[in-house]
C-alpha positions in Angstrom: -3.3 -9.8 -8.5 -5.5 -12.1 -10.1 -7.8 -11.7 -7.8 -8.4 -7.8 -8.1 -8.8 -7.8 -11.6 -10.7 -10.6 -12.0 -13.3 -8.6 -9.6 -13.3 -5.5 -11.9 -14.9 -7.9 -15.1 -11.0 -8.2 -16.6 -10.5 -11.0 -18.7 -7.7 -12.6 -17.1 -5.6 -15.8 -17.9 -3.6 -17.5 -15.3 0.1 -19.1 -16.0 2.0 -21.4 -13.4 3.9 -24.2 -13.6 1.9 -26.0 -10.7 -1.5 -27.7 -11.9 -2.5 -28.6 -8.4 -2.5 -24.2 -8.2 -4.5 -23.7 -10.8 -6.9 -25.8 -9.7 -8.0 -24.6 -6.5 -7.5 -20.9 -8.4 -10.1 -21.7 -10.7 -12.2 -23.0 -8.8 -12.9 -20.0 -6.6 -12.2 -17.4 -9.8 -13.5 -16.6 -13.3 -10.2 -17.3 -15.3 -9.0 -19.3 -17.7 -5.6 -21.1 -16.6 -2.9 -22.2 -18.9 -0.2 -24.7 -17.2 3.4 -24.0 -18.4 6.2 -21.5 -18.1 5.9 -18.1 -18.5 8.5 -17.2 -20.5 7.9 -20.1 -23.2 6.8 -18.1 -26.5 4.8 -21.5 -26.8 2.7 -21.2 -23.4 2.6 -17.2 -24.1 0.7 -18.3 -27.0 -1.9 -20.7 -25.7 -2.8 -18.0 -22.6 -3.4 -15.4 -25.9 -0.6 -13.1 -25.3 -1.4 -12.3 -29.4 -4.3 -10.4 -28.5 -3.7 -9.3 -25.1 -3.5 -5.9 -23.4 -0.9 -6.9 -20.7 1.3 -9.1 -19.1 2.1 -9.2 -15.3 4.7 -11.1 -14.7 4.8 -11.9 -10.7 6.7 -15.7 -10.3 9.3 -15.3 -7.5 12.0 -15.6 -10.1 13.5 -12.5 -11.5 14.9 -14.0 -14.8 11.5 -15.7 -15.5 10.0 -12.2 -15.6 12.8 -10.7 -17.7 12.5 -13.2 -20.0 8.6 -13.4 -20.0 8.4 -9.6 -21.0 11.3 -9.8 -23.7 8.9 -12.8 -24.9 6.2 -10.3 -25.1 7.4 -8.1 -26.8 10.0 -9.1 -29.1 7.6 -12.1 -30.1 3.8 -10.8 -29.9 4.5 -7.1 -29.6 2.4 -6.9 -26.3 2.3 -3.5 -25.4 2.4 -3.0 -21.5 4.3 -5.6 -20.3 5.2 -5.1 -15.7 7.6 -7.6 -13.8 8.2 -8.2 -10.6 12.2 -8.0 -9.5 13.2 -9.2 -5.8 16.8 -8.6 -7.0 18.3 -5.2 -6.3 20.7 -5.5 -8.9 18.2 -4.8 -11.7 16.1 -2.0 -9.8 20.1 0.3 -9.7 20.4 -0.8 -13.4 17.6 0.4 -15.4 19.1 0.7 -18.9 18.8 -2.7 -18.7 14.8 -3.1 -18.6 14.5 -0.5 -21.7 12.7 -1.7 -24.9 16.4 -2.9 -26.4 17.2 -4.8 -23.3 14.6 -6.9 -21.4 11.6 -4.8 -22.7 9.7 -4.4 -19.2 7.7 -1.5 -19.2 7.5 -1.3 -15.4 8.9 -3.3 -12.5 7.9 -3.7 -8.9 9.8 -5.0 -6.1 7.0 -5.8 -3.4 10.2 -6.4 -0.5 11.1 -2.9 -0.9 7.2 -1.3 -1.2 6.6 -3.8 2.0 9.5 -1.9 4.0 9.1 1.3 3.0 5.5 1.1 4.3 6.8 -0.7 7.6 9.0 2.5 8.2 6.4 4.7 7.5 4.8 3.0 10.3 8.1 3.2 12.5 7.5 7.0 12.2 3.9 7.3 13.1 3.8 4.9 16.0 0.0 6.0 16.4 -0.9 4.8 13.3 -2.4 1.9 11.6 -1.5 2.7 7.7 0.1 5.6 6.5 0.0 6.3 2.5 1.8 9.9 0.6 0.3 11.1 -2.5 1.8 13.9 -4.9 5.0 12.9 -4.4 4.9 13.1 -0.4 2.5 16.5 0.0 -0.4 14.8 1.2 -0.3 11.9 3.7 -3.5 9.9 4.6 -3.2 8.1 7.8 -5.6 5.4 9.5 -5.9 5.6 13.6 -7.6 3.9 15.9 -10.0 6.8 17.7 -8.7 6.2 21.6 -10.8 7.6 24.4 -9.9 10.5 26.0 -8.6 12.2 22.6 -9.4 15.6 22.2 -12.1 15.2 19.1 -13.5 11.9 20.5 -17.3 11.7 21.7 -17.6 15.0 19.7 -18.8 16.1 16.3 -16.5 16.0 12.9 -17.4 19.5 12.5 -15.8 20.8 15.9 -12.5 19.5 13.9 -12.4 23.3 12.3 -12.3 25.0 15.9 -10.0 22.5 17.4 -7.5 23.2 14.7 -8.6 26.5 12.8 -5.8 26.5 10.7 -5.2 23.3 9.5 -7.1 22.0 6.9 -7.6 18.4 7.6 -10.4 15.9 6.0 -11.7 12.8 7.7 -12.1 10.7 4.7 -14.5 7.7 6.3 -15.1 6.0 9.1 -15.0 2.0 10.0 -17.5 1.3 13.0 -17.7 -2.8 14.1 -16.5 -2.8 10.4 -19.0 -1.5 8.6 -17.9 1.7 6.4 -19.8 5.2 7.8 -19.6 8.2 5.2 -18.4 11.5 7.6 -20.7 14.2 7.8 -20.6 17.2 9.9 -22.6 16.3 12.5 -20.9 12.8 12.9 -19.6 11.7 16.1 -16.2 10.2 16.5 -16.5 7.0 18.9 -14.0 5.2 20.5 -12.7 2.4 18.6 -13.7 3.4 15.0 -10.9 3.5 12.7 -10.8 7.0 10.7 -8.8 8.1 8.0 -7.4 11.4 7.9 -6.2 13.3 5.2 -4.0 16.3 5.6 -0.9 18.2 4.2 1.7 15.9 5.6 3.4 18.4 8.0 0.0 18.8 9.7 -0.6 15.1 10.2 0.8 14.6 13.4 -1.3 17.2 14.7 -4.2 15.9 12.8 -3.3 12.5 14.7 -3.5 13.9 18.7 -7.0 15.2 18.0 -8.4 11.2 17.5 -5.8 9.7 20.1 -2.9 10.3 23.1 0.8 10.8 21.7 2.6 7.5 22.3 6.5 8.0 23.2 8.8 7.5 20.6 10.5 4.1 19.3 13.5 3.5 20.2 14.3 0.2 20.8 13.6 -2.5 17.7 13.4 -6.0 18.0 13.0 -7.9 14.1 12.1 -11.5 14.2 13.0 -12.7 10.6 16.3 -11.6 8.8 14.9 -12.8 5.2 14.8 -10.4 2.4 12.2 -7.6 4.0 14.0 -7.9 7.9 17.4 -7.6 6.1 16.1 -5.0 4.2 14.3 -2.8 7.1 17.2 -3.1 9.4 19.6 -1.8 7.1 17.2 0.8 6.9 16.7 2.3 10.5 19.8 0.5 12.1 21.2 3.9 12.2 18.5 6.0 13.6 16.8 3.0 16.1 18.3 1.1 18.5 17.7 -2.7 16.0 18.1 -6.0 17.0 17.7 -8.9 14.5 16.4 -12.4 15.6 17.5 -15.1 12.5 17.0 -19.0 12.9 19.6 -20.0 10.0 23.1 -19.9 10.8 24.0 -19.0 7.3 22.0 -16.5 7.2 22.5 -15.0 10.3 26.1 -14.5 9.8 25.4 -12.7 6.4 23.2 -10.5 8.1 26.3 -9.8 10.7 28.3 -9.1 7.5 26.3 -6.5 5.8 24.5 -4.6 8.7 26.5 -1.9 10.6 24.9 -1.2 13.7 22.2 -3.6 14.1 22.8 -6.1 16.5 22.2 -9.6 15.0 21.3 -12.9 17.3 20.5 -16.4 15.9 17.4 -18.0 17.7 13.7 -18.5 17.5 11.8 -15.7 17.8 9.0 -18.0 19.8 12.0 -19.1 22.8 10.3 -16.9 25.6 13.8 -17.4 27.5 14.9 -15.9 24.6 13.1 -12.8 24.0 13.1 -12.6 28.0 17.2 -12.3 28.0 16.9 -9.6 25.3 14.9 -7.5 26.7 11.5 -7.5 25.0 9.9 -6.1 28.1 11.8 -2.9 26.8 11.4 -3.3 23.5 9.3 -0.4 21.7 8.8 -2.4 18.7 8.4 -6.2 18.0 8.3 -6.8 14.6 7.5 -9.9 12.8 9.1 -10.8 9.5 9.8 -14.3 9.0 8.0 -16.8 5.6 5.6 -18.2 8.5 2.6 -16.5 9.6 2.3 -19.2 12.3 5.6 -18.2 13.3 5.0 -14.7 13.0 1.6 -15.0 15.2 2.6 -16.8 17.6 6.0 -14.5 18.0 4.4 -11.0 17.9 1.7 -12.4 20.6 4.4 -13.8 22.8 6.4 -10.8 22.4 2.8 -8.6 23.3 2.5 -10.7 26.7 5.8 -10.1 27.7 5.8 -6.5 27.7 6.0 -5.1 24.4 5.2 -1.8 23.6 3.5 -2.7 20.1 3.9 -5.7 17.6 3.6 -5.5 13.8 3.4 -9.1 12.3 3.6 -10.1 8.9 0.8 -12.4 7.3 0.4 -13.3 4.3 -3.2 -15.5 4.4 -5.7 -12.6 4.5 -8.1 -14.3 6.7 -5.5 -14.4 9.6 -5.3 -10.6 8.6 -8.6 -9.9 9.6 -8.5 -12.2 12.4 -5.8 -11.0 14.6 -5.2 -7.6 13.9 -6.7 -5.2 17.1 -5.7 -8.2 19.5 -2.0 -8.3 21.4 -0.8 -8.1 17.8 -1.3 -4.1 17.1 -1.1 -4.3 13.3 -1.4 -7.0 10.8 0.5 -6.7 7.3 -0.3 -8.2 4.2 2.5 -8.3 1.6 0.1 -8.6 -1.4 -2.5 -6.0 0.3 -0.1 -3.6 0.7 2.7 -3.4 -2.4 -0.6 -4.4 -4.9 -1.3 -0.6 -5.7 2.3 -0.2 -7.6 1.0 -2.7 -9.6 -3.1 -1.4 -10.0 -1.6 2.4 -10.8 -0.4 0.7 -14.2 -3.6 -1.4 -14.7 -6.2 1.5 -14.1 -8.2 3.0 -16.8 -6.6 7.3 -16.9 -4.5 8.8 -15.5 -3.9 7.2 -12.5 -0.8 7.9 -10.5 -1.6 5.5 -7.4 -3.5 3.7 -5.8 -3.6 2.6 -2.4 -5.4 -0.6 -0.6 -6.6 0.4 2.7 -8.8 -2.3 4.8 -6.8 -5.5 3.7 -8.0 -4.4 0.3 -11.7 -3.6 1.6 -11.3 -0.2 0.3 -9.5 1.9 -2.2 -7.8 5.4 -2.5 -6.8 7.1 -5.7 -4.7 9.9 -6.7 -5.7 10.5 -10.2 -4.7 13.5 -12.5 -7.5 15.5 -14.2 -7.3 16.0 -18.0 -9.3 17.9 -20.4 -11.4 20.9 -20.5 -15.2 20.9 -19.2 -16.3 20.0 -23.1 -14.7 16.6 -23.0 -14.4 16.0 -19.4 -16.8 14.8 -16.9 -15.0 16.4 -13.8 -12.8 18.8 -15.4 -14.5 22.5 -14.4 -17.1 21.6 -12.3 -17.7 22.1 -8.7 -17.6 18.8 -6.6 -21.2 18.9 -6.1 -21.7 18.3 -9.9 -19.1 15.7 -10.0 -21.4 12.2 -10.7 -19.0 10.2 -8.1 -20.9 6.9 -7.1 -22.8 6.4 -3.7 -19.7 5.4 -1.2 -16.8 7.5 -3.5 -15.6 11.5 -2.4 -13.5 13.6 -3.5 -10.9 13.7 -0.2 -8.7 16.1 -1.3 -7.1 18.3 -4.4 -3.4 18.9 -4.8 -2.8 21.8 -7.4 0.2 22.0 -9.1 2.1 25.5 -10.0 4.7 25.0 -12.2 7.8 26.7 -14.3 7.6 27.1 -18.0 10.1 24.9 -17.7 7.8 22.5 -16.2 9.7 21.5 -13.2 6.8 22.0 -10.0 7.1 24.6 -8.0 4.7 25.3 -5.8 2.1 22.3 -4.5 -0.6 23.5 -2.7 -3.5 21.2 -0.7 -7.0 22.1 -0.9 -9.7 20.3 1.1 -12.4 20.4 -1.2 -15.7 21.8 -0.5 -19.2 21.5 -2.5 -18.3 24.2 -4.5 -14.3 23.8 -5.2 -14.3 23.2 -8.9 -11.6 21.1 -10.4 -9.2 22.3 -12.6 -7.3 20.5 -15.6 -4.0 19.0 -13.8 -5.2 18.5 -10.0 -4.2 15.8 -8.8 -7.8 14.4 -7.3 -7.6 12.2 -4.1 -10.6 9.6 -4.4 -11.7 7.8 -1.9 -13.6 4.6 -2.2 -15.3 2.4 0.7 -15.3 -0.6 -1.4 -13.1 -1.6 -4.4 -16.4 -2.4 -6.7 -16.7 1.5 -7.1 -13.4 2.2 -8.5 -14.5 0.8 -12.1 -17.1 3.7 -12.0 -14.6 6.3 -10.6 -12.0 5.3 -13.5 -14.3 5.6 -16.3 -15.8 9.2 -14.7 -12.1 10.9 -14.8 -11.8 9.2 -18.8 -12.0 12.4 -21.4 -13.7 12.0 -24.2 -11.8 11.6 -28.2 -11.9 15.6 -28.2 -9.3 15.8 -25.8 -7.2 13.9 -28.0 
């Protein structure tokens, strides 16, 4: 987290209890550091929580973060204070993060945003990364382009005759890396990743024009029954075919306690003998979940040789993201990549309702709302071609609103934007960035000006 803000000119301080931490953090970032606890009004005080903006409150204990907000406010009236909660308990008892209770203004639980995207990926087997915005309308989805798919070796613009009545939009384009902004005349290549954007129940048709179908998953194999495997197997235990590989005896029988229809098995997800017995030859999905990305490598790639449909691995080191990813492991997750947008939506300059890392954090896209009227706003009733978006930043996609006089929504309709769409106060504008630096810019375009107010 750190590490994104501190990229956007932020003035960040950094609290941990571990000195040894701090010191290789500021050594490669421009912080200040303060060594202590958290929650201590004392330590609060010495990383300048009198002046700040906000606290983020990310240690891997709950109560730390409950207290470290109720610090905040009650103490130095901070006034956005976010915690991170692993605990489910908290997240089904709200009332009790409120102003009067524990004070936090807004609490993330990266286990659950991790899983949720994970089954997201379950459904779109094709896919690389799947994101929704407006509340599940719009879907953007990342593929690999695979040769012999119907748009491949052809132009973007032969997209409109291929599907005439789907309005889709190819965001951008990742050649050997290196970001390509889609024109008309651009040709799809085999290999390049592309992002799509299209009204979710179009996607999957979107999705056969860059690739072949692959056959549904059935079969699951989960190597890793910690607080993410736990959670995604108790998720799709009743609609896949889940098996649960867990090393801990303990824990392996808790898992057999609270799961229904998943079968659980203790072993090590790297016994070939193992994985042989089970059937991972048959397996649709290997999935790698346990604290060790070694472990989690090594797994998925065993799994890969063996006759594995597709492997999803979990990493937390970025550089082994990069690294392995598009090799026998088929996708690469980053924990911190991946549930880090909860946390940016609440840290972003507007009115911005997410925001979504794409690349291992390469790249960003943002859903943000559009205030004001064209006196006061710089987007706000012009057409896109006015718009003064930054070189590598487009507009990707509008979703309009209709609502009651109630205010309850009631219609949402997707519009692909072209040059001379003009944006209306309330669309919610879909911003895509092919690197983070120009989000700063983007923010600050979509501000309104005092008159507004």
């Amino acid at each position: 987290m750190a590490e994104n803000l501190v990229s956007e000119a932020n003035d960040i301080t950094l609290v941990d209890t571990s000195a040894e931490c701090l010191d290789i953090l500021r050594d490669r970032l421009e912080l200040r550091t303060v060594l202590g606890n958290g929650a201590s009004p004392s330590v609060l005080r010495e990383a300048g929580a009198e002046d700040a903006d906000l606290l983020i409150a990310v240690t891997q204990s709950d109560q730390t973060n409950l207290c470290a907000c109720l610090v905040a406010k009650a103490v130095f009236n901070l006034p956005t204070r976010i915690a991170r909660l692993r605990s489910g308990d908290f997240v089904e008892h709200p009332e009790l993060l409120g102003d009067d209770k524990f004070a936090v203004g807004f609490s993330i639980c990266p286990e659950q945003i991790v899983t949720d995207h994970i089954r997201l990926l379950i459904s779109f087997p094709e896919a690389l990364q799947v994101l929704e915005f407006a509340d599940g309308a719009l879907s953007l989805i990342a593929v690999r382009a695979f040769e012999g798919g119907p748009l491949v070796g052809h132009p973007l613009k032969a997209l409109k005759y291929h599907m005439p009545n789907v309005e889709v939009r190819i965001a951008a384009i990742y050649r050997s890396g290196d970001a390509i902004i889609p024109e008309g005349d651009t040709m799809v290549m085999p290999g390049d990743e592309v992002f799509c954007l299209a009204a979710t129940v179009h996607i999957r048709q979107v999705m056969r024009e860059l690739r072949r179908s692959d056959q549904p998953t059935r079969r699951i194999l989960i190597a890793g029954g910690g607080n993410i495997g736990f959670r995604l197997a108790r998720s799709i235990e009743h609609d896949y075919n889940v098996k649960v590989l867990e090393t801990n005896k303990r824990r392996a029988e808790m898992l057999a306690t609270h799961l229904d229809r998943a079968l659980v098995l203790r072993g090590d997800a790297t016994d070939e003998k193992l994985l042989e017995n089970e059937g991972i030859d048959e397996t649709d999905l290997f999935v790698a979940l346990t604290n060790d990305d070694e472990d989690n490598i090594m797994s998925a790639s065993l799994a890969k040789r063996m006759g594995a449909r597709r492997t999803l691995a979990l990493i937390n080191r970025r550089s082994y993201v990069d690294l392995v990813q598009g090799g026998p492991i088929d996708i690469a997750i980053s924990p911190a990549q991946t549930s880090i947008g909860s946390l940016l939506a609440h840290v972003r300059l507007g009115d911005v309702v997410a925001v979504h890392s794409l690349r291992r954090g390469a790249a960003e896209a943002l859903e943000i709302i559009a205030h004001g009227s064209p006196k006061d706003s710089k987007v706000v009733g012009r057409t896109i071609d006015h718009v003064a978006l930054p070189n590598g930043a487009t507009i990707a996609a509008i979703v309009r609103e209709e609502r009651k006089a109630d205010g309850k929504v009631m219609r949402r309709q997707v519009i692909m934007p072209h040059h001379d769409t003009v944006v209306e106060s309330g669309d919610h504008v879909i911003v895509f960035c092919t690197h983070k630096r120009l989000v700063r810019q983007v923010e600050k375009l979509f501000q309104v000006g005092f008159a507004f107010f």
